[in-house]
C-alpha positions in Angstrom: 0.0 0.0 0.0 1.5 3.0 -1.1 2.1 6.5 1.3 -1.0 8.6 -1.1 -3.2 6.1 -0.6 -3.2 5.8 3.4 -2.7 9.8 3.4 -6.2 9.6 0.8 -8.1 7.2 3.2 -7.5 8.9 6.4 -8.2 12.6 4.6 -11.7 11.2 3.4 -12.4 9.7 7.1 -11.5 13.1 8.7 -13.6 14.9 6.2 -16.0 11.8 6.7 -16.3 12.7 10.5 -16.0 16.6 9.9 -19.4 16.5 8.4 -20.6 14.1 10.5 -20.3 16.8 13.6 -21.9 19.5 11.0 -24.9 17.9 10.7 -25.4 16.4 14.1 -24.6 20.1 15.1 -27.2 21.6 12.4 -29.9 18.3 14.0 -28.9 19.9 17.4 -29.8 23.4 16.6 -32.8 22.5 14.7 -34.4 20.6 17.4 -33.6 23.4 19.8 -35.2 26.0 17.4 -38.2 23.7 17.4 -38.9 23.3 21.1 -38.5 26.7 21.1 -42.0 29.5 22.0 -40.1 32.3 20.6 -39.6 30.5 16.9 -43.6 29.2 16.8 -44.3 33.2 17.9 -42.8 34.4 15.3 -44.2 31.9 12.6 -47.8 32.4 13.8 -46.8 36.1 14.0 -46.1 35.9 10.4 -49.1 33.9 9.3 -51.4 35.9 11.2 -50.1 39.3 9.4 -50.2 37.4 6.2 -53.5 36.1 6.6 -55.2 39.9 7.8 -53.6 41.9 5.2 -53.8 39.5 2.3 -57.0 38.1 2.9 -59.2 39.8 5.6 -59.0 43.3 4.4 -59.8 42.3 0.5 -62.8 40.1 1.6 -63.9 42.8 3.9 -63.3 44.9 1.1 -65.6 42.8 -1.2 -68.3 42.2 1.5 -68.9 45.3 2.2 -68.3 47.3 -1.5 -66.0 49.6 -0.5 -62.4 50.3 -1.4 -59.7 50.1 0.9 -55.7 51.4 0.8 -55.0 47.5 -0.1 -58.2 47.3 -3.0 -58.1 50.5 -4.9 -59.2 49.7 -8.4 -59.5 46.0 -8.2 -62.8 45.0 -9.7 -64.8 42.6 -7.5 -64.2 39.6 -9.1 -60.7 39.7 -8.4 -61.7 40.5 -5.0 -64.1 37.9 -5.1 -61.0 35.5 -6.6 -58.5 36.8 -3.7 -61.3 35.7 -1.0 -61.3 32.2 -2.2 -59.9 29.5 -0.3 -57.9 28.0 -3.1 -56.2 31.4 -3.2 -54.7 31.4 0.3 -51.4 29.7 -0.3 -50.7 32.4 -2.7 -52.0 35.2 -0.4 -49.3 33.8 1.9 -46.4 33.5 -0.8 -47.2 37.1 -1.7 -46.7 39.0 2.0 -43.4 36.9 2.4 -41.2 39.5 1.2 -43.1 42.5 3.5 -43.7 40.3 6.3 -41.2 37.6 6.8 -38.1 40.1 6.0 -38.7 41.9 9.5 -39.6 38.6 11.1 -37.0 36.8 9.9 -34.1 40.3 11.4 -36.6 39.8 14.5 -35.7 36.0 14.8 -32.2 36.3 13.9 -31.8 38.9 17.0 -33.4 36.4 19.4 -31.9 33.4 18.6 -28.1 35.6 18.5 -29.2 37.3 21.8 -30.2 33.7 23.3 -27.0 32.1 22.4 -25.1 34.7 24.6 -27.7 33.7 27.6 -25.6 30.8 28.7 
């Protein structure tokens, strides 16, 4: 057996065992993020904005026939089309970027700040 191939086995085990403790690390931190109130907050934080101003205010909007800062000069079919329940997941897709931005700073704080706690 010659010197490159030991040197080439024992490289691919280190490398073998580095990401071995990456992703039992990343599996550590998930679980923590899961078990944790402040993540599940945020997410229902997030859904909850998502659901008001995507879906609330247009079939309010369409309900009651008048035109709100979200439904200016949508014609009440597409209001009508918005309030469906086949269109939620797109309703949700939609206020990602306004929402989940901010959240997602607002999450990033907590978990860094939480990190320091110990």
């Amino acid at each position: 057996m010659s010197a490159s191939t030991l040197r080439s086995h024992s490289d691919s085990t280190a490398l073998a065992a580095r990401h071995n403790t990456v992703a039992r690390s990343l599996r550590a931190e998930l679980y923590r993020l899961r078990s944790w109130p402040a993540m599940w907050t945020t997410v229902g934080t997030w859904f909850l904005l998502a659901m008001v101003f995507g879906y609330v205010f247009p079939y309010v909007s369409y309900t009651t026939g008048t035109a709100g800062f979200s439904t200016e000069g949508e014609p009440t079919e597409a209001l009508l089309q918005s309030a469906l329940p086949e269109s939620i997941p797109d309703i949700l897709v939609q206020g990602t970027p306004l929402f989940g931005g901010a959240l997602v700073l607002v999450l990033g704080a907590l978990i860094a700040g939480n990190g320091y706690s110990w």
